[in-house]
N, C-alpha and C positions, 0 to 999 in steps of 0.2 A: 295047179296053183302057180303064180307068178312068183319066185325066190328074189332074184336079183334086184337089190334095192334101186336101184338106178332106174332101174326099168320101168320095175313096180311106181317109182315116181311118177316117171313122166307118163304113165298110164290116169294115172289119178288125175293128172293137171288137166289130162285129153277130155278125161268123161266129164271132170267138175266142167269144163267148156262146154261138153255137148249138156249138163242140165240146166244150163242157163248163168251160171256163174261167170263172171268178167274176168276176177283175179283170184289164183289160187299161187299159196307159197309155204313153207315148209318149216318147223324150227325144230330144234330140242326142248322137249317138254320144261327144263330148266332155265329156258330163254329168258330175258329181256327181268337180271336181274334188280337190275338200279330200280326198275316200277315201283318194288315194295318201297324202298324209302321213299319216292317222291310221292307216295301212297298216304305213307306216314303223317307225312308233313302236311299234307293237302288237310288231312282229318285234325291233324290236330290244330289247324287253322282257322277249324268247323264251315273250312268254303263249298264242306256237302249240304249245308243248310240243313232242314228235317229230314235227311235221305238216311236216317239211322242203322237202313240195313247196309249200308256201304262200308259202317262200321263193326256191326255184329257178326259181318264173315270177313275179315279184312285178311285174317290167317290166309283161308281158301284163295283169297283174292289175288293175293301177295304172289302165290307158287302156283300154277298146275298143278302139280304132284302131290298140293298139301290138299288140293281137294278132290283129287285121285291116285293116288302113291302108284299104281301101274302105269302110271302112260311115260312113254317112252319119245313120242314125237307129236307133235301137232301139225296139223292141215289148218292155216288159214286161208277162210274162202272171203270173196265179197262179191259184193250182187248190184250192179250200177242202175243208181233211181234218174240218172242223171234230166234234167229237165229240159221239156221244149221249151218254156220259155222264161224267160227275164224271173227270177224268185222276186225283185225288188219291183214289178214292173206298177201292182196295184196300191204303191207307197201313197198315194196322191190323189188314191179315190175312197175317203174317208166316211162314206155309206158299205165298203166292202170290207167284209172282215178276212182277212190274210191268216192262211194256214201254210204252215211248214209244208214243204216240196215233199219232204217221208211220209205225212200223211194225208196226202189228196187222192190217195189209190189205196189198195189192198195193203193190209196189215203184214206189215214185213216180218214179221215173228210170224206167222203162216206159211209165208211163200217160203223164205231160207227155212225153214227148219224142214218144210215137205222134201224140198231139192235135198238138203242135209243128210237125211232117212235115206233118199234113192241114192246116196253115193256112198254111203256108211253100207245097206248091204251090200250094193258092187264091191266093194271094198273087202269086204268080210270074204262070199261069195268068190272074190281073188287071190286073196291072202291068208284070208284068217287072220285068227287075233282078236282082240278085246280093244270094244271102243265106244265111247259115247259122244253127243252131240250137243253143241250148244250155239242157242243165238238170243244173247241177250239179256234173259232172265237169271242165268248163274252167275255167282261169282269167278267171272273169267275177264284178265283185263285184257279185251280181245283188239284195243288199239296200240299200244308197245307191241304185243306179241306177233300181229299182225308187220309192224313197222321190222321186227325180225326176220321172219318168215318172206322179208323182201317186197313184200305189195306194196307198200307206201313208206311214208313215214309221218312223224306227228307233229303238222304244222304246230306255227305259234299260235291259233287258235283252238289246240289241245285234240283237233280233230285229225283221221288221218286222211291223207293229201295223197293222191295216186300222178304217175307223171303220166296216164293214159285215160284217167276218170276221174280227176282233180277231186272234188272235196265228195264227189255223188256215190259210196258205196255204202249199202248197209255187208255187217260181216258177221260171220258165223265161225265156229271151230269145230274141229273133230278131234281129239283127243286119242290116241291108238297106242297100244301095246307094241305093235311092230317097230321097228328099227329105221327111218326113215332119214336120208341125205338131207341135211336142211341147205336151204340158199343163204345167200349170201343176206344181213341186215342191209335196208336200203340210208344212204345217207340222204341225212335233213338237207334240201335244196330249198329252204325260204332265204336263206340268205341276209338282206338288208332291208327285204319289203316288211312292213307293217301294215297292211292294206287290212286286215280281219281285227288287228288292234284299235283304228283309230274308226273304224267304222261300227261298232260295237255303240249302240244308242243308251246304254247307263254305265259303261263303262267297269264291266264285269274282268277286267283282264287287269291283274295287279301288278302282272309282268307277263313277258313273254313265257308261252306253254303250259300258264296258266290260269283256270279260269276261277271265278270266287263264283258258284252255283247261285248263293241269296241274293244274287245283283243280275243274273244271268233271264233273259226274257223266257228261255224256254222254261227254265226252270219254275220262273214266277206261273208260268200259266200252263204249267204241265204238274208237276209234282209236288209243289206249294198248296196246300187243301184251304189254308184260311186266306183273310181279306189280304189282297194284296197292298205293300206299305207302300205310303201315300207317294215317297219321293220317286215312285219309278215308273207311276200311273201316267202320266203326261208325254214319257219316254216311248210304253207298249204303242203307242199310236193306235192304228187297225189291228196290230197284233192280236186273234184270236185263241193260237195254239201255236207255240214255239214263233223260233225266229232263226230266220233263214243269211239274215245279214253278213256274220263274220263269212258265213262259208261262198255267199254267194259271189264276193266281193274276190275272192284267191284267185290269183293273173295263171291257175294253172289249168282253170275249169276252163282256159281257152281248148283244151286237148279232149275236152270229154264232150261225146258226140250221146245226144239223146238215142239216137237207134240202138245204140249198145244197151240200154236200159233195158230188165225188163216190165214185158208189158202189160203183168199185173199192175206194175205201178202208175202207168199213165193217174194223168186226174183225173177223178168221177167230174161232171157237169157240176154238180151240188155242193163240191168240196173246193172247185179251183176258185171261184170267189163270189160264198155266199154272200145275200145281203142281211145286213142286220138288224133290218126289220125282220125277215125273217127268223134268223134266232133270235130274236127277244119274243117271240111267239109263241116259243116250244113248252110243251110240259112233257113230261118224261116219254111219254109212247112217242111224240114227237121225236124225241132227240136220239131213242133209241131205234126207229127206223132211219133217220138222216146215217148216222155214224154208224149201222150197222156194217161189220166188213170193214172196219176203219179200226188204226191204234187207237182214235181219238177216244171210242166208246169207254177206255177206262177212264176218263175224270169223271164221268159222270156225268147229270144233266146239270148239274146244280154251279160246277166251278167253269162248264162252260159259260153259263148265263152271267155268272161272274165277269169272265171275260169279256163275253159281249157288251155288257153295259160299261166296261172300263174304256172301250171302243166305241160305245156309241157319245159317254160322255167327251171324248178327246174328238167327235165327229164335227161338232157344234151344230147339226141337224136336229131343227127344232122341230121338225117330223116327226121325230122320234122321240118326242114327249111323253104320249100318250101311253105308249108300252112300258118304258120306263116307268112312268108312274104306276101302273099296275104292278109292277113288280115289287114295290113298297109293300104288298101284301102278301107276299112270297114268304112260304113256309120255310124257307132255307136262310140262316141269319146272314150267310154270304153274301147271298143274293140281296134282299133287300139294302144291307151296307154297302154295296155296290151301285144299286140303285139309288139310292140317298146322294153318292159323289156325283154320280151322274144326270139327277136331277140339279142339282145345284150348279154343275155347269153347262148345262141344255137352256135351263129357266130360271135364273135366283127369285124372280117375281113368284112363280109357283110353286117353287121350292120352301119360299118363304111361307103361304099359305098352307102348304104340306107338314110345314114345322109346326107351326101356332095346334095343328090338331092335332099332329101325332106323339109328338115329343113326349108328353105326359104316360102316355100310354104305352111307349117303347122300352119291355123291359131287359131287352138280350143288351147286357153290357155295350158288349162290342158293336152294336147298330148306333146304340145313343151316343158313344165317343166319335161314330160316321156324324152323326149330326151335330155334333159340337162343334168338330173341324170345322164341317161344310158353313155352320153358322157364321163361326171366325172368320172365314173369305170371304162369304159373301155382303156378309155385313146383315142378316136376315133378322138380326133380334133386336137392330137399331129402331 
């Protein structure tokens, strides 16, 4: 077994290299204590929106230690998704629904946690010691810790920014019992640019470093379960699933080289930019073969089609009438309330004739206050 801490490090940084890992760096389990408060304040600002488990573990969250009292050092790793091409590039092809660069390929809570596993036993296997793995799903605030541990630090769009893979890493932790040299924290280098601020399409950022979630695109159409509020619908554009904007826009992703990626993550064909005729076609066996092997699979079928029709209605693609309007029939009140905005900005003339029959008979609250709106605009009950 390898003693020498030192050693023992820079053993670890070598294999996390050889499994595919881009950046790996080092802290004391005790790191990057200011998080908790600015923890605090985030929550009690409520800018987590309905993410309520962000507050029922905030203790865990706050400390490593408070949600494992043995660890002694942490390994953060990251894994570079970095992209071939342009994230903003389909802004202007309002038939293509645009999905976030993290989920056009393999489910990144797959790949980092498998790689995670093969370095935790090498690990064990070298040292010894007690340790567990995390990517994502615990409470671990793995971008502060991360920004100590030296791999980046936490741009003003709350994300963290590498000087060799700019804004493209997903990350993971290892947590260990052993005794481990940390590096040095890396210093914030955004400097005077606001380029992730001012490019941000509803204006989710109340200040710099951070972000108010309820306002935030990914958030609307990733973790947000009901109808998305009217004032932000016109903003998602093609937006599908998340939004790639602040991060795509950082003068630092000039340094980050898609080969360094890995190539789990390339894009599937299907995912880089479906069209939304075809999601608005899906019923669940559909949507659950498209997204299979993808993060996307967890919204479900129902808040993607949400999304879609919030994209098809922003497309003005009077093509896509017909799907639309089927969806008025749609077992999921989501869905239809989405299809209601969306009919009403494809067709008001149809829209109109859709109201006169359905209205009466629309009993889920929240579909008949979709048509109240929609009537108010378009002027349909004149």
């Amino acid at each position: 077994m390898t003693t020498d801490p030192s050693s023992l490090r820079e053993a670890i940084r070598a294999e996390a290299l050889a499994l595919g890992f881009a950046a790996c760096g080092f802290a004391r389990a005790d790191a990057a204590p200011e998080a908790a408060e600015r923890l605090d304040d985030w929550l009690e600002a409520g800018a987590h929106g309905s993410m309520d488990w962000m507050e029922a573990r905030k203790g865990q969250r706050a400390r490593p230690q408070a949600l494992w009292p043995e660890a002694r050092s942490l390994i953060m790793l990251g894994m570079s998704y970095a992209p071939r091409e342009n994230p903003m590039r389909l802004a202007d092809e309002p038939g293509i629904g645009r999905i976030s660069v993290y989920a056009q390929g393999a489910d990144y809570h797959d790949i980092v946690k498998k790689a995670l596993k093969h370095l935790a036993r090498w690990l064990v296997d070298r040292a010894g010691g007690e340790l567990k793995v995390f990517v994502d799903t615990a409470p671990v605030m793995e971008k502060p810790l991360s920004a100590a541990a030296g791999i980046g630090w936490q741009g003003k769009h709350s994300n963290l920014v590498s000087r060799d893979h700019g804004s493209w890493l997903f990350l993971g932790a290892i947590m260990t019992s052993l005794d481990l040299p940390p590096d040095e924290a890396h210093d914030d280098r955004c400097g005077s640019c606001d380029a992730c601020q001012t490019a941000c399409p509803t204006d989710a950022f109340p200040r710099p470093y951070v972000v108010d979630a309820r306002r935030c695109i990914s958030y609307l159409t990733i973790e947000h379960k009901g109808p998305i509020p009217h004032e932000f619908r016109s903003a998602i554009g093609n937006r599908i699933y998340g939004c790639d904007d602040c991060l795509a826009v950082c003068p630092w992703n000039k340094f980050a080289q898609a080969g360094a990626a890995n190539r789990a993550f390339a894009a599937r064909a299907e995912l880089a930019a479906p069209e939304l005729a075809d999601l608005l076609a899906m019923d669940d066996a559909a949507f659950r073969a498209i997204f299979s092997g993808s993060p996307i699979k967890r919204i479900g079928r129902d808040r993607m089609l949400r999304n879609a029709l919030i994209a098809a209605g922003n497309s003005r693609r009077a093509g896509l009438v017909p799907m639309v309007e089927a969806l008025l029939d749609d077992p999921a009140p989501v869905v239809r309330g989405a299809a209601v905005w969306a009919l009403a900005r494809l067709d008001p003339t149809r829209f109109a004739v859709q109201h006169a029959a359905r209205l009466p008979s629309e009993k889920d609250q929240q579909v008949g206050k979709e048509w109240n709106v929609a009537i108010a605009k378009t002027g349909a009950a004149d």
